[in-house]
N, C-alpha and C positions, 0 to 999 in steps of 0.2 A: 539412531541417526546422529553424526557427529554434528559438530558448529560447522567443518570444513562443508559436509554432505548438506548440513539444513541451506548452507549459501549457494551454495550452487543450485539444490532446488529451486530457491527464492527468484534467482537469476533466471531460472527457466519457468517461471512461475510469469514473471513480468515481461518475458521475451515473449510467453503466448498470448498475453494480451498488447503488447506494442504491436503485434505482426496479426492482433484481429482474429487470432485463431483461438476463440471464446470455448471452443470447445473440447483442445485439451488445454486450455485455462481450468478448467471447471474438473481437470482431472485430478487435481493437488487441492481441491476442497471438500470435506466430508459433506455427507448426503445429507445432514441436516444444519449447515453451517448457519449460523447466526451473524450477519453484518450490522454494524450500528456507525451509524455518523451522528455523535453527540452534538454537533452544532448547527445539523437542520433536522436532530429528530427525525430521526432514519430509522426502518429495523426493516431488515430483508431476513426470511427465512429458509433457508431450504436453498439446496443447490442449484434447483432448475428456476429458480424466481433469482436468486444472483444472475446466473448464466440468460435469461431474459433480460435482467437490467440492463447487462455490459453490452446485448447485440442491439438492445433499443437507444441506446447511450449514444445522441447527435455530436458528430464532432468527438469523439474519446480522446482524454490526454494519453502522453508517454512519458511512461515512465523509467527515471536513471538511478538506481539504487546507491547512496551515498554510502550508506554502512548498514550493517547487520547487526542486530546483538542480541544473543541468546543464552537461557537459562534453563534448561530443562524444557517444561511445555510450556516456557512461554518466550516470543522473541518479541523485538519490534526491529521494525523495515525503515528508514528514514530514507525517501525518495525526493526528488525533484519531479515534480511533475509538469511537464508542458504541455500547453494548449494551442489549439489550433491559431489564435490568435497573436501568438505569440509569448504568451504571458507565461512567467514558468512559478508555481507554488511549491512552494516547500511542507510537504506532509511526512506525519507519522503511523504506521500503520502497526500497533498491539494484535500481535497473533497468538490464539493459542492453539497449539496441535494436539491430537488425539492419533493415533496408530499414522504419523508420519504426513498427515494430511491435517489442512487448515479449518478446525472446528467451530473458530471464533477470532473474528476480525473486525479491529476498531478503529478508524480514522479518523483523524486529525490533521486539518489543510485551513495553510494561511499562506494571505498574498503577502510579497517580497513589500517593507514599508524600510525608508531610510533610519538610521540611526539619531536618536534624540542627538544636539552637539553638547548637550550638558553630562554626555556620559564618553566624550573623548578621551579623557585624562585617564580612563578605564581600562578600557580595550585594546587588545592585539591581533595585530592582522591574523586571518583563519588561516 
């Protein structure tokens, strides 16, 4: 798979779960995929215990894919993720693929916080 093909996957990856459809969601992850969210101690195993998460999941955010970046089997996804409440997180998601499908997926999500003003003299607009 090229970097052109892995992003468009990704794009269709996240367009089945913005639109709820958990079920070809779950068709771009291998049968034994491992999820982890390192910062509530997460680990979901197995395709059919993800794919129960995402439909038991009250309120799902959506998600808007900022960039891709890939290496061989291993990418990461840097998304916006928004919530029903308005609120939109900036997450990273570490992928690794195995036969074109996602094997192993690690998440990383923080809420939008303002910039200290002691690091002005720093920074350029994004």
């Amino acid at each position: 798979m090229t970097d052109s093909e892995f992003a468009a996957a990704a794009a269709r990856t996240f367009e089945a779960f913005n639109a709820r459809r958990f079920a070809e969601f779950a068709t771009y992850v291998a049968d034994d995929i491992v999820e982890t969210y390192p910062q509530s101690g997460e680990r979901l195993e197995g395709r059919e215990q993800e794919r129960a998460m995402h439909e038991a999941f009250p309120d799902p955010p959506t998600f808007t894919i900022r960039n891709v970046r890939r290496g061989g089997n291993l990418a990461v996804v840097e998304v916006d993720e928004a919530y029903p409440d308005g609120s939109v997180w900036k997450t990273a998601f570490i992928l690794e693929l195995r036969d074109g499908l996602i094997s192993s997926l690690t998440g990383y999500f923080g809420a939008p916080f303002a910039a200290p003003e002691w690091r002005r003299p720093f920074r350029v607009t994004p």
